[in-house]
C-alpha positions as CSV (number, residue, x, y, z in Angstrom):
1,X,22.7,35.2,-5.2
2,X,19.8,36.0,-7.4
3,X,17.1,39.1,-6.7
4,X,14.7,36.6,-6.0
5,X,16.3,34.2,-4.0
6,X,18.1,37.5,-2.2
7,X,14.4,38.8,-1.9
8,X,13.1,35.6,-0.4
9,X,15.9,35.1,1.9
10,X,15.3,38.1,3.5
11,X,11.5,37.6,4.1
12,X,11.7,34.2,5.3
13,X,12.7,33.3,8.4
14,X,16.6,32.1,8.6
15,X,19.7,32.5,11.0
16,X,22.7,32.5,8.6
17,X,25.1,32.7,11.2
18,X,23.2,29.6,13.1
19,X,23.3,27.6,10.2
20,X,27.0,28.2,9.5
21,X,27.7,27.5,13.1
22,X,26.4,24.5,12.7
23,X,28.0,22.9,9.6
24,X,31.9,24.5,11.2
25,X,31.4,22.9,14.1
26,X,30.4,19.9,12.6
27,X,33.8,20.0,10.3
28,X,36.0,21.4,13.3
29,X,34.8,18.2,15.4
30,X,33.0,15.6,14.4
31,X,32.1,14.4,17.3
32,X,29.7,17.0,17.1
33,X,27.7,14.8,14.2
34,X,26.2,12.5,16.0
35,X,24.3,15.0,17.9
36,X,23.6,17.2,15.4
37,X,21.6,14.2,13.2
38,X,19.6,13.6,16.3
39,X,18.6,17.1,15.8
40,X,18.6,18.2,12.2
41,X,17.2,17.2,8.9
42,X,18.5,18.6,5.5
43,X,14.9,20.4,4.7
44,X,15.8,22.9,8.5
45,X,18.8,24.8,6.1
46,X,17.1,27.2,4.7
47,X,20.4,28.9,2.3
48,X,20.5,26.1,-0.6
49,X,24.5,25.9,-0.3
50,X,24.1,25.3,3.9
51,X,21.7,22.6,2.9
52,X,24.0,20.8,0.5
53,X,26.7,20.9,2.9
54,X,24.7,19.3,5.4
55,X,23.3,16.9,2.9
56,X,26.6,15.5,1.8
57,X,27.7,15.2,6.0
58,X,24.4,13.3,6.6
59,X,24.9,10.8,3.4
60,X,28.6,10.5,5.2
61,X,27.7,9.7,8.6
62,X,24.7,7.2,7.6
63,X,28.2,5.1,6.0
64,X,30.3,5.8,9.3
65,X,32.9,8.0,6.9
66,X,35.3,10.7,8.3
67,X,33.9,13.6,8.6
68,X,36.4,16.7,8.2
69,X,36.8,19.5,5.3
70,X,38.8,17.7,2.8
71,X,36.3,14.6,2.6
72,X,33.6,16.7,2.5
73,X,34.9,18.3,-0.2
74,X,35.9,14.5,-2.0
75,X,32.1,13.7,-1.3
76,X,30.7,17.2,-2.8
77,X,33.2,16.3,-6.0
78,X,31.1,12.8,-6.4
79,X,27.1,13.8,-5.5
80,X,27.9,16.9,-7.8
81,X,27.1,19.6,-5.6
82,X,30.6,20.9,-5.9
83,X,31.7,24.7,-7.2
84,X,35.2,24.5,-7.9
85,X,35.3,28.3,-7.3
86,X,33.3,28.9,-4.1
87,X,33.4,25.5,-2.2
88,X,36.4,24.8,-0.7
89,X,36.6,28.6,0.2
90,X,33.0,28.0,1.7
91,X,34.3,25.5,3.9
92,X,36.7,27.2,4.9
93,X,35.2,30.3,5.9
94,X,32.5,27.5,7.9
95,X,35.6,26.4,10.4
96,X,36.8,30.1,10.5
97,X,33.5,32.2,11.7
98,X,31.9,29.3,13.8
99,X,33.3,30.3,17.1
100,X,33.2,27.0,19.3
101,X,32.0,23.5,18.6
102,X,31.0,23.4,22.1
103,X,27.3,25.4,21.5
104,X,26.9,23.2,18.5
105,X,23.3,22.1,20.4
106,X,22.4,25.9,21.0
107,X,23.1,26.2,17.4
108,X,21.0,23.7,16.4
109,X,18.3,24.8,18.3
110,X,18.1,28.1,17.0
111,X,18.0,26.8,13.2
112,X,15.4,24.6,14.1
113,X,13.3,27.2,15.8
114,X,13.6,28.7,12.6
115,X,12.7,25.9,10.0
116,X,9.2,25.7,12.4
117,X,8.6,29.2,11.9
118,X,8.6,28.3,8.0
119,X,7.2,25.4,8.3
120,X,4.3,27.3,10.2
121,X,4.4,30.5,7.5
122,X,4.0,28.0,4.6
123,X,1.4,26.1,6.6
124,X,-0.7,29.5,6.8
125,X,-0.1,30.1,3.3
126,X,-1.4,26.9,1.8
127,X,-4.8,26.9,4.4
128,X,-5.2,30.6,3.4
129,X,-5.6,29.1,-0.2
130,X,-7.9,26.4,0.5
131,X,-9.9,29.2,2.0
132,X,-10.2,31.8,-1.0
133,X,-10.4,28.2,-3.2
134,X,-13.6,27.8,-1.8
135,X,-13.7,24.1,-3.3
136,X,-14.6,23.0,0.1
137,X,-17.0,22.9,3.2
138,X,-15.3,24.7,6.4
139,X,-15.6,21.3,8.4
140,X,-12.8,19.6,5.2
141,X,-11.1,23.1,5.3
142,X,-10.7,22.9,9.3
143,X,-10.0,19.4,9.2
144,X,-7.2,19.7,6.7
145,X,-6.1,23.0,8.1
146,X,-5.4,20.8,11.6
147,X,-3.1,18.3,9.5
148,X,-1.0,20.7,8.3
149,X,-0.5,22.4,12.2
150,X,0.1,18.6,13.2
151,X,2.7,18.2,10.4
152,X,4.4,21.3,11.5
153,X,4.3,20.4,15.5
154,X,6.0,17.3,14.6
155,X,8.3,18.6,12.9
156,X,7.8,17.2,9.4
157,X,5.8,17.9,6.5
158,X,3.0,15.8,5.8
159,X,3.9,16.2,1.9
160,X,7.3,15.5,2.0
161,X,9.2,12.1,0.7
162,X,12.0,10.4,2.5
163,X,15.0,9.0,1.2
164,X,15.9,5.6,1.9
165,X,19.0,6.5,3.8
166,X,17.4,8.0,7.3
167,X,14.9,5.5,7.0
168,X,17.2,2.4,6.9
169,X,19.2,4.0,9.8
170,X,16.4,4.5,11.9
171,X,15.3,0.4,11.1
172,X,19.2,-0.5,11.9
173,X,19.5,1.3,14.8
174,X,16.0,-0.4,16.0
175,X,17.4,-3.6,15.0
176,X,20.6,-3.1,17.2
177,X,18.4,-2.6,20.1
178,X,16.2,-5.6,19.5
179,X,19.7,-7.9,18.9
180,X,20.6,-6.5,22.6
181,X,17.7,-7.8,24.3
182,X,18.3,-11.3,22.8
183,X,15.9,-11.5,20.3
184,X,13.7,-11.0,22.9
185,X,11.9,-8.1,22.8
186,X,8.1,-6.8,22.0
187,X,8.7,-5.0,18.8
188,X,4.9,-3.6,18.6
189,X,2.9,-2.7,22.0
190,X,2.0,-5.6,24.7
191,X,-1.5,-5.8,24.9
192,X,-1.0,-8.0,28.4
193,X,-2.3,-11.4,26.6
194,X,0.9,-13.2,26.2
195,X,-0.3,-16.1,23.8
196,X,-1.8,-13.0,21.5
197,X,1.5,-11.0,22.1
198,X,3.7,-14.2,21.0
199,X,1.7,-14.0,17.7
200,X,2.0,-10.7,17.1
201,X,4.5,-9.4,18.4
202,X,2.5,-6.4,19.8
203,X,0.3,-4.2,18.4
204,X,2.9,-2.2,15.8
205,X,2.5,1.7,15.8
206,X,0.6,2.7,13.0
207,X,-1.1,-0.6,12.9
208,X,-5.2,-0.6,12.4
209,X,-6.8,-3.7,14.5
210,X,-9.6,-4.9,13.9
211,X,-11.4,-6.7,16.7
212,X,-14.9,-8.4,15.5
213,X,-17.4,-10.4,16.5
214,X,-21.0,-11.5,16.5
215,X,-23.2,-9.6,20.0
216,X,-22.5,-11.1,22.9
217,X,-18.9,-12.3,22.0
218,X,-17.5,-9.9,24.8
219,X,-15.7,-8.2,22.4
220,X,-16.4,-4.6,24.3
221,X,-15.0,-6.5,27.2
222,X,-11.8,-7.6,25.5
223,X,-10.9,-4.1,24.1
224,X,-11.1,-2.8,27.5
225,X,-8.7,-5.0,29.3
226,X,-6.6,-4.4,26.4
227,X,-6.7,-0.8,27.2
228,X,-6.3,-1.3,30.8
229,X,-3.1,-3.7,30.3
230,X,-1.5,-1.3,28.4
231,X,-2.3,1.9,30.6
232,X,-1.0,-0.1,33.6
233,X,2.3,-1.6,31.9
234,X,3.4,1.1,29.1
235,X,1.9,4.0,30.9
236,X,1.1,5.7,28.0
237,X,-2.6,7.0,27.5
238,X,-5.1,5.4,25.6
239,X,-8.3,7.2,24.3
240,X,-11.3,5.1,24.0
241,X,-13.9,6.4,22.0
242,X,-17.1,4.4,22.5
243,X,-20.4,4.9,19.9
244,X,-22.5,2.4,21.9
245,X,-22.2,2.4,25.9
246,X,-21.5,5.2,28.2
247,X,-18.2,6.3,29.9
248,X,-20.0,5.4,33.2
249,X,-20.6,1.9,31.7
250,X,-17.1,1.5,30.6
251,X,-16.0,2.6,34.0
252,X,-17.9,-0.1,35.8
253,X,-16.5,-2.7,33.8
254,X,-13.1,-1.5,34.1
255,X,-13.6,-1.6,37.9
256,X,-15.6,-4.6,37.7
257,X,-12.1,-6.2,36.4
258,X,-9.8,-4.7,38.5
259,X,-11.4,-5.2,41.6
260,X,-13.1,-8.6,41.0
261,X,-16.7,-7.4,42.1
262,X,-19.4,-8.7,39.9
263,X,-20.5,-6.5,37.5
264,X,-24.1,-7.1,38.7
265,X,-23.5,-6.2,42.4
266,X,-21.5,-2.8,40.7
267,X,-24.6,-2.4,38.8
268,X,-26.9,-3.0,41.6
269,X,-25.5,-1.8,44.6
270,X,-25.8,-4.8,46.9
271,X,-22.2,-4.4,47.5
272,X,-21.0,-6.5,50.7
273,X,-17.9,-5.1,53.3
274,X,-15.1,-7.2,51.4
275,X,-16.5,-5.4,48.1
276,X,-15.9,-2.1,49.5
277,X,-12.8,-3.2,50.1
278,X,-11.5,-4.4,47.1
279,X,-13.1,-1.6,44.9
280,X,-10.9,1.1,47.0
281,X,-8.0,-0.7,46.4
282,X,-8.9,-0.8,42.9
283,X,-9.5,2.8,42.6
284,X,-6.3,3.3,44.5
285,X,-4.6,1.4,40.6
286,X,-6.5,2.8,38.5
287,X,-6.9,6.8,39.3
288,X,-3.5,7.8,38.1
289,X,-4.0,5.5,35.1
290,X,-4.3,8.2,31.7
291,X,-7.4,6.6,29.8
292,X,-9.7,8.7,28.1
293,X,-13.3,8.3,27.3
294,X,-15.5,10.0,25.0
295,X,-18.8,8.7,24.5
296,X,-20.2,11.1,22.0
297,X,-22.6,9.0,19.3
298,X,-21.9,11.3,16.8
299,X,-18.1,11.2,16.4
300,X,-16.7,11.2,12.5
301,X,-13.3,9.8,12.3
302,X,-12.0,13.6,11.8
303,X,-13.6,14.2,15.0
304,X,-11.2,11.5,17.4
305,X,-8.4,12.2,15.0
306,X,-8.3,15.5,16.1
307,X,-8.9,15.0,19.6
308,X,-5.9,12.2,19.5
309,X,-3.4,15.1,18.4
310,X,-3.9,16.7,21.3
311,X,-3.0,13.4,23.7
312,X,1.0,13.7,24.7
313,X,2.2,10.6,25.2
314,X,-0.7,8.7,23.3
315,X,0.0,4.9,23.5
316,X,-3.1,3.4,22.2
317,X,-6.4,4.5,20.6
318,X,-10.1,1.6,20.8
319,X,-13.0,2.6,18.9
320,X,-16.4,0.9,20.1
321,X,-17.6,0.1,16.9
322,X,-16.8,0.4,13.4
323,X,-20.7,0.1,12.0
324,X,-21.7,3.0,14.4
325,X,-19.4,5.4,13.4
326,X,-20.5,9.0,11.6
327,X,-19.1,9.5,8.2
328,X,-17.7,13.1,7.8
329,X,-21.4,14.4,5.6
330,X,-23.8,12.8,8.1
331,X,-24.7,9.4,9.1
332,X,-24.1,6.0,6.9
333,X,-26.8,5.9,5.0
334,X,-29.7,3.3,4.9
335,X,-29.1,2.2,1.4
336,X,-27.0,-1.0,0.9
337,X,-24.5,0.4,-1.5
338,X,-24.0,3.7,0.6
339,X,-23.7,2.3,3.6
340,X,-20.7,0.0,2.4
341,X,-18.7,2.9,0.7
342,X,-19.0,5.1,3.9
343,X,-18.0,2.3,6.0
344,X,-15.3,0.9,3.7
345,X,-14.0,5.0,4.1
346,X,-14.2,5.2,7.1
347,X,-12.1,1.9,7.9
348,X,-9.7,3.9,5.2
349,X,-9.5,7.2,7.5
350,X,-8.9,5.1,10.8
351,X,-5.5,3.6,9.1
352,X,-4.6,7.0,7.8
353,X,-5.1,8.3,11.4
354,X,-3.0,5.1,12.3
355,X,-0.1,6.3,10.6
356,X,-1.0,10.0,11.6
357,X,-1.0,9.4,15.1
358,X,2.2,6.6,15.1
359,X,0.0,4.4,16.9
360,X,-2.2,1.3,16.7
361,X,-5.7,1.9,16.2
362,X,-8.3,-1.1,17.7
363,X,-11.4,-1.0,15.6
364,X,-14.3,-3.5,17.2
365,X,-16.6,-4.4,14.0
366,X,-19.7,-6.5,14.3
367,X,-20.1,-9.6,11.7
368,X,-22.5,-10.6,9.5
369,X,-25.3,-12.9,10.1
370,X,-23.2,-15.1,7.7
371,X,-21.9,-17.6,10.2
372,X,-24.8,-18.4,12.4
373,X,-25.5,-20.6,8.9
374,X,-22.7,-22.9,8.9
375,X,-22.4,-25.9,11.1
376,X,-18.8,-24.4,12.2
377,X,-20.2,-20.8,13.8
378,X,-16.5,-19.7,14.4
379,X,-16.1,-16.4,11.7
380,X,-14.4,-15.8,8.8
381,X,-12.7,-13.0,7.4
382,X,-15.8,-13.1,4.4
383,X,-18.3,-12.4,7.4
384,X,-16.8,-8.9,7.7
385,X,-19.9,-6.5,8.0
386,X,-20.4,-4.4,5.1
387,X,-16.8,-3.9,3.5
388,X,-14.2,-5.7,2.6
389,X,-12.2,-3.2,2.3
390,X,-11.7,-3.5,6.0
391,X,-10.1,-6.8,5.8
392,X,-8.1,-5.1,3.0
393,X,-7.3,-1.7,5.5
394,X,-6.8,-4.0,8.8
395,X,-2.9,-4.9,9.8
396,X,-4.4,-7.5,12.2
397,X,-7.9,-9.1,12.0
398,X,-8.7,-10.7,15.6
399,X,-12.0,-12.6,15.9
400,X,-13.4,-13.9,19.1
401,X,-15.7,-17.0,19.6
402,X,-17.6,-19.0,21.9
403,X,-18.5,-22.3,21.8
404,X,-21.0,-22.4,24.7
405,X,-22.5,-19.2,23.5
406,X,-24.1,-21.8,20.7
407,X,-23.7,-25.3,22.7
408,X,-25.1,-25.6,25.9
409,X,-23.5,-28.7,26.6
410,X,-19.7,-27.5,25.0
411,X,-16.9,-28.7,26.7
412,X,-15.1,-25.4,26.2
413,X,-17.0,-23.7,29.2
414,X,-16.0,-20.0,29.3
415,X,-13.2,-20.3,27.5
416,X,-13.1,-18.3,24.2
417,X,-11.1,-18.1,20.9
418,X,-9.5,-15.6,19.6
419,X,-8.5,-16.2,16.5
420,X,-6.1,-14.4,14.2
421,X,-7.0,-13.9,11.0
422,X,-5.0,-11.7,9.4
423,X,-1.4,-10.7,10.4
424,X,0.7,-8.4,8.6
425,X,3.8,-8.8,10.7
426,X,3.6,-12.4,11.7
427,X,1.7,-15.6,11.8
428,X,-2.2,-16.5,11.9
429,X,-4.0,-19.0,14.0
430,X,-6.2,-19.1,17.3
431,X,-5.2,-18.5,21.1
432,X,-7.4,-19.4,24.2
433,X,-8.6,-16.8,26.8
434,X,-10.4,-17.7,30.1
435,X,-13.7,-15.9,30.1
436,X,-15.4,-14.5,33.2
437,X,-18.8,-13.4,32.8
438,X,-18.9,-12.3,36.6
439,X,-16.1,-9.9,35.9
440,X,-17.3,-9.2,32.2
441,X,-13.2,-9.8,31.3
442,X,-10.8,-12.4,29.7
443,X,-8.0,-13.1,31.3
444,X,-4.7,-15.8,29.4
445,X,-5.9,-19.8,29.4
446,X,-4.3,-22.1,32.0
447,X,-5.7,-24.9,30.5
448,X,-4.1,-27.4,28.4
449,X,-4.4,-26.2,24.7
450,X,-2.4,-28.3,22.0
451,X,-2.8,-25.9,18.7
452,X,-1.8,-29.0,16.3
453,X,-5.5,-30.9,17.3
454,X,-7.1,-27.7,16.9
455,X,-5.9,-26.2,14.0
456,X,-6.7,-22.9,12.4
């Protein structure tokens, strides 16, 4: 090889032996593949020729094609990667130093320890030089400098583009499982409202929701039991970041629901025997559950991003609300035009963090004063406070209305609308939910609800 490559390969570092181990194994059995792929990316080779050899086996399983050294070689001959004077001997040699298919995992392993160590080398190297740039503040140099360590810890580089092969593999393989369960399934995350599930088919991963509604709506209320559904039936955790109320606040509500005290009595203390009761049974559920709460005023979307990387087995993150949030160089602003470009970033950061994070997002957003003029009070996605480029941002755009909050004499009595705006992944259109004040929580409609006289 070249003095440079030679020189590189040498500082970097590599297992040769590892990575051949790994591509003879795969050509002496291929039942070795499968696992391998599960394992392994092209980009973990670190000796060009390994990773070309790899390359062409990946395209070849993705098609379900035999996988041995002459069709390797066939394949190499068609993508163009093949030397008629070193390859077949390469091959060759692969199958003849690779001394048992049977530590084709341990192999693995030890190139992929590897490829992190790079991963983390070139990760140093490119924060070292946003350092001597100096172009930056230390709070963008610290938050970028956290991406890149994220990137690495899973295992992929936040730069890098995909082909369409893995990608379409993984989205078969999903569909397989779906087909399995009878069409059946949740695709997205259950949020434990089953007319809003139907809809949407879950919250996706990566999805930014946006909950909004005019004070009073209960819309703090709905992201909560939201939060406690899904900590109760996926047990995953959910962080709740909260701008407005405090985590002892939150608590009480959350124990106000499960418990079915009055939020008043939890508030007040005139607590009777049965109360007592029910409220240790409650905490009984809801100790073990993992929900998070940070009630910090002065969180910047960097801030919660941050603290969500360090969440294993993160399921769900709420933020309590959008228009109290701190942009990254201060507070919003008082001037109109200010105010709307922070906020309109900031909605932008929490779907990057969506992505980031591989989970959905639920944003609460107030409205504008918009809709207390109409004759018809129930919002609109052009009541959006301050941006539209949060309509634009949002995957799924809930609102939640109720009529006796305006009529006095409304038939609809505690029960509320949520209606869906916007869906990416599935239909609009408005659900009922069965609002208790007492409990400050919504629970699914038992009433009769025919969606053709009511439409959206």
């Amino acid at each position: 090889m070249p003095m440079d490559d030679e020189l590189l390969y040498r500082q970097m570092p590599h297992s040769l032996e590892a990575e051949q181990a790994v591509l003879g194994s795969m050509l002496i059995d291929a039942e070795c593949v499968k696992d391998v792929m599960e394992k392994l990316r092209p980009e973990d080779f670190y000796l060009r020729q390994n990773r070309e050899v790899f390359e062409t086996i990946y395209s070849m399983f993705l098609y379900s094609r035999p996988i041995d050294a002459l069709t390797v070689v066939g394949e190499m001959e068609k993508n163009g990667t093949y030397d008629p004077n070193t390859t077949r001997a390469y091959l060759a040699e692969l199958m003849e130093i690779t001394p048992t298919s049977a530590n084709v995992l341990e192999y693995a392993d030890i190139v992929l320890d590897k490829a992190l160590l790079r991963a983390v080398a070139s990760a140093a190297g490119e924060i070292t030089a946003l350092v001597q740039d100096g172009a930056g503040g230390a709070a963008a140099v610290l938050e970028a400098a956290e991406q890149k360590i994220y990137a690495v810890r899973r295992g992929r580089s936040a730069q890098d583009m995909e082909r369409i092969g893995p990608v379409l593999q993984g989205v078969l393989d999903r569909l397989v499982e779906l087909s399995a369960a009878g069409g059946a399934a949740q695709p997205g995350l259950p949020i434990g409202f089953s007319a809003i599930d139907e809809k949407t088919a879950g919250f996706g991963s990566s999805d930014l929701v946006l909950l909004a509604a005019r004070p009073g709506m209960g819309k703090t209320s709905l992201a909560l039991n939201v939060a406690l559904n899904v900590a109760r039936s996926s047990r995953k955790a959910v962080a709740v970041f909260s701008l407005e109320m405090s985590k002892e606040q939150l608590v009480t509500r959350i124990l106000s629901n499960q418990a079915t005290v009055e939020s008043r009595r939890l508030i007040t203390g005139s607590l009777r025997e049965s109360d007592w009761e029910r409220i240790a049974s409650a905490t009984t559920v809801l100790s073990p559950l993992d929900i998070r709460i940070d009630d910090n005023p002065l969180l910047t979307v960097a801030d919660m991003n941050a603290k969500c990387r360090r969440i294993d087995n993160l399921g769900l993150v709420v933020v309590d609300y959008l228009q109290l949030m701190t942009s990254a160089g201060g507070n919003v602003g008082t001037r109109n035009d200010s105010r709307q470009q922070a906020v309109s970033d900031m909605s932008r950061m929490l779907k990057i963090m969506a992505k980031e994070l591989g989970v959905p997002v639920l944003c609460l957003s107030q409205l504008s004063r918009a809709n207390e003029k109409r004759e018809d009070k129930r919002p609109m996605l052009s009541d959006l406070r301050d941006s539209g480029a949060i309509e634009q941002d949002a995957d799924i755009v809930l609102f939640l209305y109720r009529d006796d909050y305006y009529k006095e004499d409304s038939e609809q009595h505690n029960v509320a609308e949520c209606i869906i705006a916007k869906n990416r992944h599935g239909s609009t259109g408005k659900v009922n939910l069965t609002w208790s004040p007492e409990y400050t929580t919504f629970s699914t409609y038992e009433g009769r609800y025919d969606e053709e006289e009511e439409p959206w």
